[in-house]
VODREN-606293 format. One line per field, with one value per residue (C-alpha): x, y, z; residue number from 1. Coordinates in nm, 4 decimals, padded with zeros to 6 digits. Example, Ala and Ser with C-alpha at 12.3 -4.5 7.8 and 13.67 -1.06 7.14 Angstrom:
2
u: 01.2300, 01.3670
v: -00.4500, -00.1060
w: 00.7800, 00.7140
kolmar: 1, 2
This chain:
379
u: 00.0000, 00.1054, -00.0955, -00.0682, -00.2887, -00.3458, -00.4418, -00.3860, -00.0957, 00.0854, 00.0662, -00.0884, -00.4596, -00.6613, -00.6639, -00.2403, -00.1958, -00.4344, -00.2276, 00.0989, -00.0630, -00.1891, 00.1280, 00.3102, 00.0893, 00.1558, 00.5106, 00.4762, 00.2993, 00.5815, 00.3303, 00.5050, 00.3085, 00.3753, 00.1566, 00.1410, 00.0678, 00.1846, 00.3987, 00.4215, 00.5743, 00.4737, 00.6614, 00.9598, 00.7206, 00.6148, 00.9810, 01.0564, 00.8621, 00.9624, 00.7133, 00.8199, 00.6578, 00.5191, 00.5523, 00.2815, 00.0506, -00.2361, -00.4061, -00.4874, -00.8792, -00.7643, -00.8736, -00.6045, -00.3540, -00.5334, -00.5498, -00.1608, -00.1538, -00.3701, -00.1285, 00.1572, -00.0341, -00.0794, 00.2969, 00.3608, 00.1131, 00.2406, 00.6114, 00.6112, 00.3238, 00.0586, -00.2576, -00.4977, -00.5093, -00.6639, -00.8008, -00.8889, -01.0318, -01.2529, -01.0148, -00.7261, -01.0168, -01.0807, -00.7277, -00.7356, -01.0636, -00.8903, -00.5542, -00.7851, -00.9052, -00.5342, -00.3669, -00.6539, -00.5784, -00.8839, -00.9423, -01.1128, -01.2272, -01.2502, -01.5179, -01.3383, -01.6351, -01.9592, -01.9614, -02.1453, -02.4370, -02.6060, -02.6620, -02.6961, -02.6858, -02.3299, -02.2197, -02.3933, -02.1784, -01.8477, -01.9012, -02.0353, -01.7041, -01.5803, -01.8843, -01.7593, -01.4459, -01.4626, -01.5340, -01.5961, -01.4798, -01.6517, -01.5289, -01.8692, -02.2198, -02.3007, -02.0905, -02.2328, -02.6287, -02.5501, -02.3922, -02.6552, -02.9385, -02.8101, -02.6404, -02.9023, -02.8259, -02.5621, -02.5125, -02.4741, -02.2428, -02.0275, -02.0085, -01.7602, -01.7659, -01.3918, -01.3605, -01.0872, -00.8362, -00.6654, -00.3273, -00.3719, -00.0025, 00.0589, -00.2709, -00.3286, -00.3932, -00.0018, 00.1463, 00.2509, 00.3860, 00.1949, 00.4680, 00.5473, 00.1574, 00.1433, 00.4578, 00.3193, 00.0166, 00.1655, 00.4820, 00.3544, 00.0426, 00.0335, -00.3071, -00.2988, -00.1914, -00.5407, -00.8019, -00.9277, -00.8784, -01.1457, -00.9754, -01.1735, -00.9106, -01.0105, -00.9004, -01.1365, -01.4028, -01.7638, -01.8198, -01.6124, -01.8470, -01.5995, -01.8825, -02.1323, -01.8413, -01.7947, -02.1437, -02.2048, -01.8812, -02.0158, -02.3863, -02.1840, -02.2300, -01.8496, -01.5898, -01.2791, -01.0835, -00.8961, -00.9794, -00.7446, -00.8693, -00.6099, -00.6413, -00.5046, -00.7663, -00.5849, -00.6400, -00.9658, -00.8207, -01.1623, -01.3338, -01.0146, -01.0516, -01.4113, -01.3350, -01.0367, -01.3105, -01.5494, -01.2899, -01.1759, -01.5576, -01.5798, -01.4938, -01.1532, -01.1369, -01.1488, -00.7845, -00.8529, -00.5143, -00.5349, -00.2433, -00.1822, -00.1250, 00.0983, 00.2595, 00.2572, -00.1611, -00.0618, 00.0380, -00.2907, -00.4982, -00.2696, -00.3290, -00.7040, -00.9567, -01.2984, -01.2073, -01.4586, -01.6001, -01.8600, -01.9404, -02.2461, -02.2344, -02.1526, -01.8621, -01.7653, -01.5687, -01.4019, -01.1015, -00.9953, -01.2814, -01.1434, -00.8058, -00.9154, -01.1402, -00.7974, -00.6213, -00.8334, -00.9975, -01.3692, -01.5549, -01.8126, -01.9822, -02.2515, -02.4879, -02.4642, -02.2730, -01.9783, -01.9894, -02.3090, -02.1215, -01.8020, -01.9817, -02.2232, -02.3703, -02.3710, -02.1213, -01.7975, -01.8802, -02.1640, -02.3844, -02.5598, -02.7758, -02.5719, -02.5729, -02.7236, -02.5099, -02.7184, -02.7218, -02.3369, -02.3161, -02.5220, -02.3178, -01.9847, -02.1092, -02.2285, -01.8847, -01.6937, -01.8940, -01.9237, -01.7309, -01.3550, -01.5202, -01.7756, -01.5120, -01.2934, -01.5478, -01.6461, -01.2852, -01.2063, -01.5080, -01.4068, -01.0567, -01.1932, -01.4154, -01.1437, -00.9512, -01.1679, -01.3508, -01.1928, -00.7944, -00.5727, -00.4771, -00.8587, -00.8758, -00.5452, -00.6343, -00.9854, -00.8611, -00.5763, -00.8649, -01.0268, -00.7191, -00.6673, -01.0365, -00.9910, -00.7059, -00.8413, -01.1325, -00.8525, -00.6772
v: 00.0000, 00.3758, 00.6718, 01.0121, 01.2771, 01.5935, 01.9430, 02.2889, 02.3969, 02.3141, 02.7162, 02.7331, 02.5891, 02.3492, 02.1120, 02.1408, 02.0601, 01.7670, 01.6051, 01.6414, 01.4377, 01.1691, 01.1828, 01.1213, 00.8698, 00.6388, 00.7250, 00.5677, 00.3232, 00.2125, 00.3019, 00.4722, 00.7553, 01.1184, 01.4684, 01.6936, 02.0133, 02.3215, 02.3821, 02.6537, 02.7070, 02.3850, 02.1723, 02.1427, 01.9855, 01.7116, 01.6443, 01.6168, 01.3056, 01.1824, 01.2185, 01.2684, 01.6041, 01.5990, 01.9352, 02.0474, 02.3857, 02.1774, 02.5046, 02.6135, 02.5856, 02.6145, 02.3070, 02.2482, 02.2903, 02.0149, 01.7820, 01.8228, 01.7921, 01.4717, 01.3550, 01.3735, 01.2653, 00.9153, 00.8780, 00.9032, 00.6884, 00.4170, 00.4515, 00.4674, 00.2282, 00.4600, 00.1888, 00.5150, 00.8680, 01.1127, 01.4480, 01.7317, 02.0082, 02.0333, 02.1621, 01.8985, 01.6656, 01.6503, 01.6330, 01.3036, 01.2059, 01.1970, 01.0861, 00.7703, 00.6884, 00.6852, 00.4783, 00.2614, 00.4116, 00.4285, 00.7855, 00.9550, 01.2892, 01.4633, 01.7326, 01.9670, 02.2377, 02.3129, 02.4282, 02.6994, 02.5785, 02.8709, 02.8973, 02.5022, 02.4621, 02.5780, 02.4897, 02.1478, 01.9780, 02.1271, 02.0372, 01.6958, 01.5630, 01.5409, 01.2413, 01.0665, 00.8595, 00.5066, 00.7422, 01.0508, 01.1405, 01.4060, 01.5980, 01.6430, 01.4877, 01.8238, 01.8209, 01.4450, 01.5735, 01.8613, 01.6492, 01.4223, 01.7008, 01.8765, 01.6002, 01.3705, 00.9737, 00.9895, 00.6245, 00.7488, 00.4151, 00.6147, 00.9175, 00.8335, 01.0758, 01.1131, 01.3634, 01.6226, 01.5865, 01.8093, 01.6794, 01.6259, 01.6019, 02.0024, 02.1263, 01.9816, 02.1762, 02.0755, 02.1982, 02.5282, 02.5792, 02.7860, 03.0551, 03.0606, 03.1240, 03.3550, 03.5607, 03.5727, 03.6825, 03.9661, 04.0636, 03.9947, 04.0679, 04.3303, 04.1565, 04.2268, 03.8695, 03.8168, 03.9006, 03.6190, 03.6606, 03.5937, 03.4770, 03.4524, 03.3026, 03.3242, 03.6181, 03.8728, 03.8551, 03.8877, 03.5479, 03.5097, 03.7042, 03.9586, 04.2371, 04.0321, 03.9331, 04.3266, 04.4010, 04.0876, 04.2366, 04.5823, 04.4210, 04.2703, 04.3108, 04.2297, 04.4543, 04.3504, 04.0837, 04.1071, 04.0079, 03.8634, 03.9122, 03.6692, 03.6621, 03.8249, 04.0780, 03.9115, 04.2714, 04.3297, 04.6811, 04.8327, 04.5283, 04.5593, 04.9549, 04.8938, 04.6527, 04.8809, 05.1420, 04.9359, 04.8248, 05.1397, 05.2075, 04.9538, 05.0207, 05.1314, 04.8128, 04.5964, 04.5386, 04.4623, 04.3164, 04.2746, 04.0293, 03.8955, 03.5368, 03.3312, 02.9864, 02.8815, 02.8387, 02.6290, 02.9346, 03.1122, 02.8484, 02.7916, 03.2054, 03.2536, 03.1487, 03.1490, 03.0834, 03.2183, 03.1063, 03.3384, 03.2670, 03.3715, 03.0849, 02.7091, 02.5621, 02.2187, 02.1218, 02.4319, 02.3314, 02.5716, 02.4395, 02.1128, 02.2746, 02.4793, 02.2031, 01.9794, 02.2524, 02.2598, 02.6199, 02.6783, 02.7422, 02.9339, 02.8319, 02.9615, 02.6773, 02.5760, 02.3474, 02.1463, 02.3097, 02.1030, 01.7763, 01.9365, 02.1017, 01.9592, 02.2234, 02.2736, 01.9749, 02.0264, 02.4162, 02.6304, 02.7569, 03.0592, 03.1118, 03.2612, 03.6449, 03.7035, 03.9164, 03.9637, 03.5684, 03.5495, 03.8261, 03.6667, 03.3648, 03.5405, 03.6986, 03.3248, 03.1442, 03.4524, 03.3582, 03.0103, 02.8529, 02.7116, 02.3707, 02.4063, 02.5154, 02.2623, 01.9730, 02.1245, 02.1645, 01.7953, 01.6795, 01.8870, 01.7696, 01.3799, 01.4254, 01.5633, 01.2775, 01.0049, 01.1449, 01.4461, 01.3673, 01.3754, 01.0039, 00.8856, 01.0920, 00.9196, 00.5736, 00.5754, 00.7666, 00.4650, 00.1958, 00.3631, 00.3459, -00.0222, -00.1300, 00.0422, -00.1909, -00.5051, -00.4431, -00.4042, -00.7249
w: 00.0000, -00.0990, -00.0302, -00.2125, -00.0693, -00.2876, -00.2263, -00.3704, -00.1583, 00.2040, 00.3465, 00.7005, 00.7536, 00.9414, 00.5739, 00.5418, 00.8909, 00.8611, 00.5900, 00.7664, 01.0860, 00.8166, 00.6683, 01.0194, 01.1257, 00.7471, 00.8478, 01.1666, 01.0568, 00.8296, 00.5257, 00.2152, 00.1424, -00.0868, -00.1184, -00.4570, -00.3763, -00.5197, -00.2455, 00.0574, 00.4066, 00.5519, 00.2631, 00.5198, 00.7904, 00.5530, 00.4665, 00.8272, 00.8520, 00.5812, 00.3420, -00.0005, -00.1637, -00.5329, -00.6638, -00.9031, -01.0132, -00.8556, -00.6611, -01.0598, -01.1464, -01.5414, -01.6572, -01.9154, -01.6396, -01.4397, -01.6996, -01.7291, -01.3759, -01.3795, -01.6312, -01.4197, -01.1288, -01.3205, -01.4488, -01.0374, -00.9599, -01.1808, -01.1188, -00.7890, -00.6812, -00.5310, -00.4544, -00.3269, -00.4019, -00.1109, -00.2219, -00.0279, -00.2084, -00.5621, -00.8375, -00.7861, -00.7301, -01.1187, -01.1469, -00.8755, -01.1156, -01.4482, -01.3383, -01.1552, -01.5452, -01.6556, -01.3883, -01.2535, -00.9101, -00.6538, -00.4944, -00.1889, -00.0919, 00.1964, 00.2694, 00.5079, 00.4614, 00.3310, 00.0153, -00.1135, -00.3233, -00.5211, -00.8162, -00.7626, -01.2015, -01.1682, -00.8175, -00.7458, -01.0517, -00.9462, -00.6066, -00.6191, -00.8276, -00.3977, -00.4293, -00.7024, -00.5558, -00.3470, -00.0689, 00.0809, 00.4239, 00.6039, 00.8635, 01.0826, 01.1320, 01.0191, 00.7124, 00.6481, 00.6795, 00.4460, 00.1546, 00.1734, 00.2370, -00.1294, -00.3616, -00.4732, -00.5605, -00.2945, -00.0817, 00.2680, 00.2918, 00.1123, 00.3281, 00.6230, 00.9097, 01.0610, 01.2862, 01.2647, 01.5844, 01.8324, 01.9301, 02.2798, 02.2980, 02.2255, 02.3508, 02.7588, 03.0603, 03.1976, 02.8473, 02.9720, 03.2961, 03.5103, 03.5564, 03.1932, 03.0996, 03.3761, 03.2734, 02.9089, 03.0045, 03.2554, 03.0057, 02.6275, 02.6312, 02.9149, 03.1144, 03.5000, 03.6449, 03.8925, 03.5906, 03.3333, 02.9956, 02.7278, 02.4490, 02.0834, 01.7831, 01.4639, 01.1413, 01.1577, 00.9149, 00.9744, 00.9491, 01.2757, 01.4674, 01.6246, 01.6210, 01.7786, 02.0488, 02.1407, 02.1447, 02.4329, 02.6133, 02.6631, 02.7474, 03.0570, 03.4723, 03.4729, 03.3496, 03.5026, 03.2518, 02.9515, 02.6062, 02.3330, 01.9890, 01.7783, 01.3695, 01.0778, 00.9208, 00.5859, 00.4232, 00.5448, 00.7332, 00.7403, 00.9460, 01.2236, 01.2183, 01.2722, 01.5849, 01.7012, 01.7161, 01.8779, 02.1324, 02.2492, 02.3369, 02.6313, 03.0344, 03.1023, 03.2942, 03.0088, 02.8248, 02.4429, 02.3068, 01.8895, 01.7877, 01.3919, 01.4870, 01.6980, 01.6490, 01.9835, 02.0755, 02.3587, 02.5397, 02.4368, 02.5680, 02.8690, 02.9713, 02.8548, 03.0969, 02.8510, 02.4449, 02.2490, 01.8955, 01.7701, 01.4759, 01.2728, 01.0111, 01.0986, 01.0998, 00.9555, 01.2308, 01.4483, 01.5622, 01.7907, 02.0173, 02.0648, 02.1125, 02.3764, 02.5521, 02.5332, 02.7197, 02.9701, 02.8870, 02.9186, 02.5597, 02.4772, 02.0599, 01.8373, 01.8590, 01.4898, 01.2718, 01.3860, 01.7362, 01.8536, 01.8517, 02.0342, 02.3051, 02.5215, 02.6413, 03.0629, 02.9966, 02.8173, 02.7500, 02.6747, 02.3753, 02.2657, 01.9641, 01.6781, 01.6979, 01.9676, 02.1711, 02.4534, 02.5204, 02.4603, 02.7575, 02.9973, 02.9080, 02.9790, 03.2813, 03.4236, 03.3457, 03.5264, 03.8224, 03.8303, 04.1403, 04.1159, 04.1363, 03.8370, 03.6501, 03.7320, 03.6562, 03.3259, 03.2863, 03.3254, 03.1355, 02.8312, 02.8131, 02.8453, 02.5536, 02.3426, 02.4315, 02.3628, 02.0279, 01.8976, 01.9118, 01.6252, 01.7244, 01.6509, 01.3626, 01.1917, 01.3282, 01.1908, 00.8429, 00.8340, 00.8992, 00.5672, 00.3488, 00.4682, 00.3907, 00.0692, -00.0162, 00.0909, -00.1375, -00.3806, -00.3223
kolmar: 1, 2, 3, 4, 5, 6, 7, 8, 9, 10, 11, 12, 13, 14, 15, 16, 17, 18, 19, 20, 21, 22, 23, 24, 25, 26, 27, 28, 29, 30, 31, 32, 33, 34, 35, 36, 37, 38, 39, 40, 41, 42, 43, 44, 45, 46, 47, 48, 49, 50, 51, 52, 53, 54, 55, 56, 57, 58, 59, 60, 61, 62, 63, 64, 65, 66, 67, 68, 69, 70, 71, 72, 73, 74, 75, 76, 77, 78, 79, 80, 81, 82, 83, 84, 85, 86, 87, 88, 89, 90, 91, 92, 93, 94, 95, 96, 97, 98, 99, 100, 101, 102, 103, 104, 105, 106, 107, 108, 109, 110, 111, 112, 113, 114, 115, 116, 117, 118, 119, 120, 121, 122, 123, 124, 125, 126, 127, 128, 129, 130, 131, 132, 133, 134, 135, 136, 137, 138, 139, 140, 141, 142, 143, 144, 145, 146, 147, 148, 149, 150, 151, 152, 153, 154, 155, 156, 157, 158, 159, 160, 161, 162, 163, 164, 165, 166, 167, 168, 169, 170, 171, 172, 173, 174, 175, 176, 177, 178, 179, 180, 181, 182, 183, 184, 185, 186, 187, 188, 189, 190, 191, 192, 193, 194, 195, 196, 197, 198, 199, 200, 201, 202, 203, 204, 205, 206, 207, 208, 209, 210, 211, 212, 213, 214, 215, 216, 217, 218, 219, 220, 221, 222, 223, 224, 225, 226, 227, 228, 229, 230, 231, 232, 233, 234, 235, 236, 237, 238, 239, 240, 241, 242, 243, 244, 245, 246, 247, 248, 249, 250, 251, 252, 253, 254, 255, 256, 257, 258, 259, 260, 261, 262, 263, 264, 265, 266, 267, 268, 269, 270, 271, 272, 273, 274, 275, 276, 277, 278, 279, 280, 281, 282, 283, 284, 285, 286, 287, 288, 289, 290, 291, 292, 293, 294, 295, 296, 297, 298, 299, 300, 301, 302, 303, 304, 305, 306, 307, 308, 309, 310, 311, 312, 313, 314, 315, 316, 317, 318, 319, 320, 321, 322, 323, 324, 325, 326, 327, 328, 329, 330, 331, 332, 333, 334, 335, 336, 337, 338, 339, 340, 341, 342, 343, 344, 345, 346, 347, 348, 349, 350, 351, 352, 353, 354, 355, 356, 357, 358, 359, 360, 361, 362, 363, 364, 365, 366, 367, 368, 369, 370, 371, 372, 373, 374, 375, 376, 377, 378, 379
């Protein structure tokens, strides 16, 4: 068995870490197994565990460049022995499709999102070629209803549902030392050391919820914390003036700290005390939830998409109705005040169920369990 996953590029994102931890984990498992991407910052990662890269112009949607990608996709395939192709986004998925008809190679897709659908003549078609390999993997329950809510004729035995992991290695509540977090917290990001931080990750865009966020904060009885807005505004400067603007309305008791991005998340997660994720449409999967459950943080979600099977609500974290700010205050206000112990038991409870259904362990053993059925069919 050889595997060659395929995606448009390997620059930072929830899909290009995803194959590097699949990629580790065929490593590990002695597996040979390559990528083709069209390359990016996170090429040397792949290399470091020893995973070959396959350099091609595969983020193009020009379909004469595809084809010439699906071309060189099959040469690989036969030379070096590749038994199943993995695909993870649409364009290089007619690429995976064509080079499959050339080479005899099986392929799977994964649905990391849910893609737009309107106007469905146009859409529908493009999107359903994800539908059309041995299998499609999808990333949610929610993701799995809405493929086979909108794409007619599909076999749900051919819709897997593998959820996406948090390594529970990097993100646990012992990850950071307590005097590193707390000398972070105190010297990086200027927070007093005895208030809580509310921490909501995420590059600001509407679809985020950022707006809604401020507008529960200054709806609050509490006043004295600090609040970490983390994400690139990715040239969106008139959304982060906007929430600069609405920041500098609230108490002078509230810090508001605006930082691009950071590579270290642990530390985040080991210095906030409430992780937020507002956002205002669902999410396929929303992975900085599970992070933050893992780390032992307590999460507040819009009660939509992936985010109703990661948080129980009362359980594992709390959630609110998407934009409604006035919910997502009381909310707030409530976890501020709940006793040491409540928070400690949700605490626990969260970082359990990350463990036992949301780690990046399960998600490579039960993606690994596909790839092997696939083969045996094969044999």
């Amino acid at each position: 068995m050889k595997i060659l996953q395929v995606l448009p590029e390997l620059e930072q994102g929830g899909v290009e870490r995803g194959t590097i931890e699949i990629a580790s984990a065929l490593t590990a498992a002695g597996i040979p197994n390559a990528v083709a991407s069209a390359g990016g910052r996170l090429v040397h990662a792949l290399e470091e565990c020893g995973t070959e890269h396959l350099l091609l112009p595969i983020d193009k949607k020009n379909p004469f460049t595809l084809r010439k990608c699906a071309k060189k996709l099959a040469e690989y395939c036969e030379k070096e022995g590749v038994t199943l192709m993995h695909v993870r986004s649409r364009a290089p998925a007619w690429a995976v499709k064509w080079a499959s008809k050339m080479c005899g190679v099986k392929w799977i897709a994964t649905f990391h999102g849910v893609y737009g659908t309107s106007p469905r003549i146009f859409k529908i078609p493009y999107n359903r070629i994800m539908l059309k390999g041995e299998r499609t993997i999808a990333v949610s329950d929610y993701v799995r209803r809405h493929i086979l809510e909108n794409y007619s004729g599909v076999d749900p035995e051919r819709i897997v549902r593998i959820y996406r992991g948090a390594e529970t290695d990097v993100f646990s509540p012992d990850a950071v030392p307590l005097e590193d977090a707390e000398a972070k917290k105190t010297k990086q990001y200027g927070f007093e050391k005895d208030r809580p931080v509310i921490t909501i990750p995420g590059r600001l865009t509407r679809l985020k919820g950022q707006e809604v966020f401020f507008e529960a904060l200054s709806m609050m009885r509490n006043r004295r914390f600090g609040v970490l807005v983390l994400g690139s505004d990715q040239g969106r400067v008139e959304y982060s003036d906007h929430l600069r603007t609405i920041a500098g309305k609230l108490s002078d008791e509230t810090r508001v700290v605006f930082r691009d991005h950071t590579s270290q998340m642990q530390v985040v997660y080991a210095l906030s005390d409430i992780v937020v994720n507002a956002s205002t449409q669902p999410e396929s999967f929303g992975r900085t939830i599970t992070e933050a459950q893992a780390s032992g943080c307590l999460v507040l979600a819009t009660a939509h998409g992936g985010a109703c099977e990661t948080v129980k609500d009362g359980e594992t974290g709390f959630l609110v109705p998407p934009g409604d700010a006035k919910a997502m205050a009381a909310k707030l206000d409530e976890m501020l005040e709940m006793s040491e112990e409540t928070k400690a038991r949700m605490r626990a409870a969260a970082v359990e169920s990350v463990r036992s259904n949301f780690s990046t362990a399960r998600m490579c053993e039960e993606t690994l369990a596909l790839y092997r059925e696939l083969h045996k069919e094969g044999e």
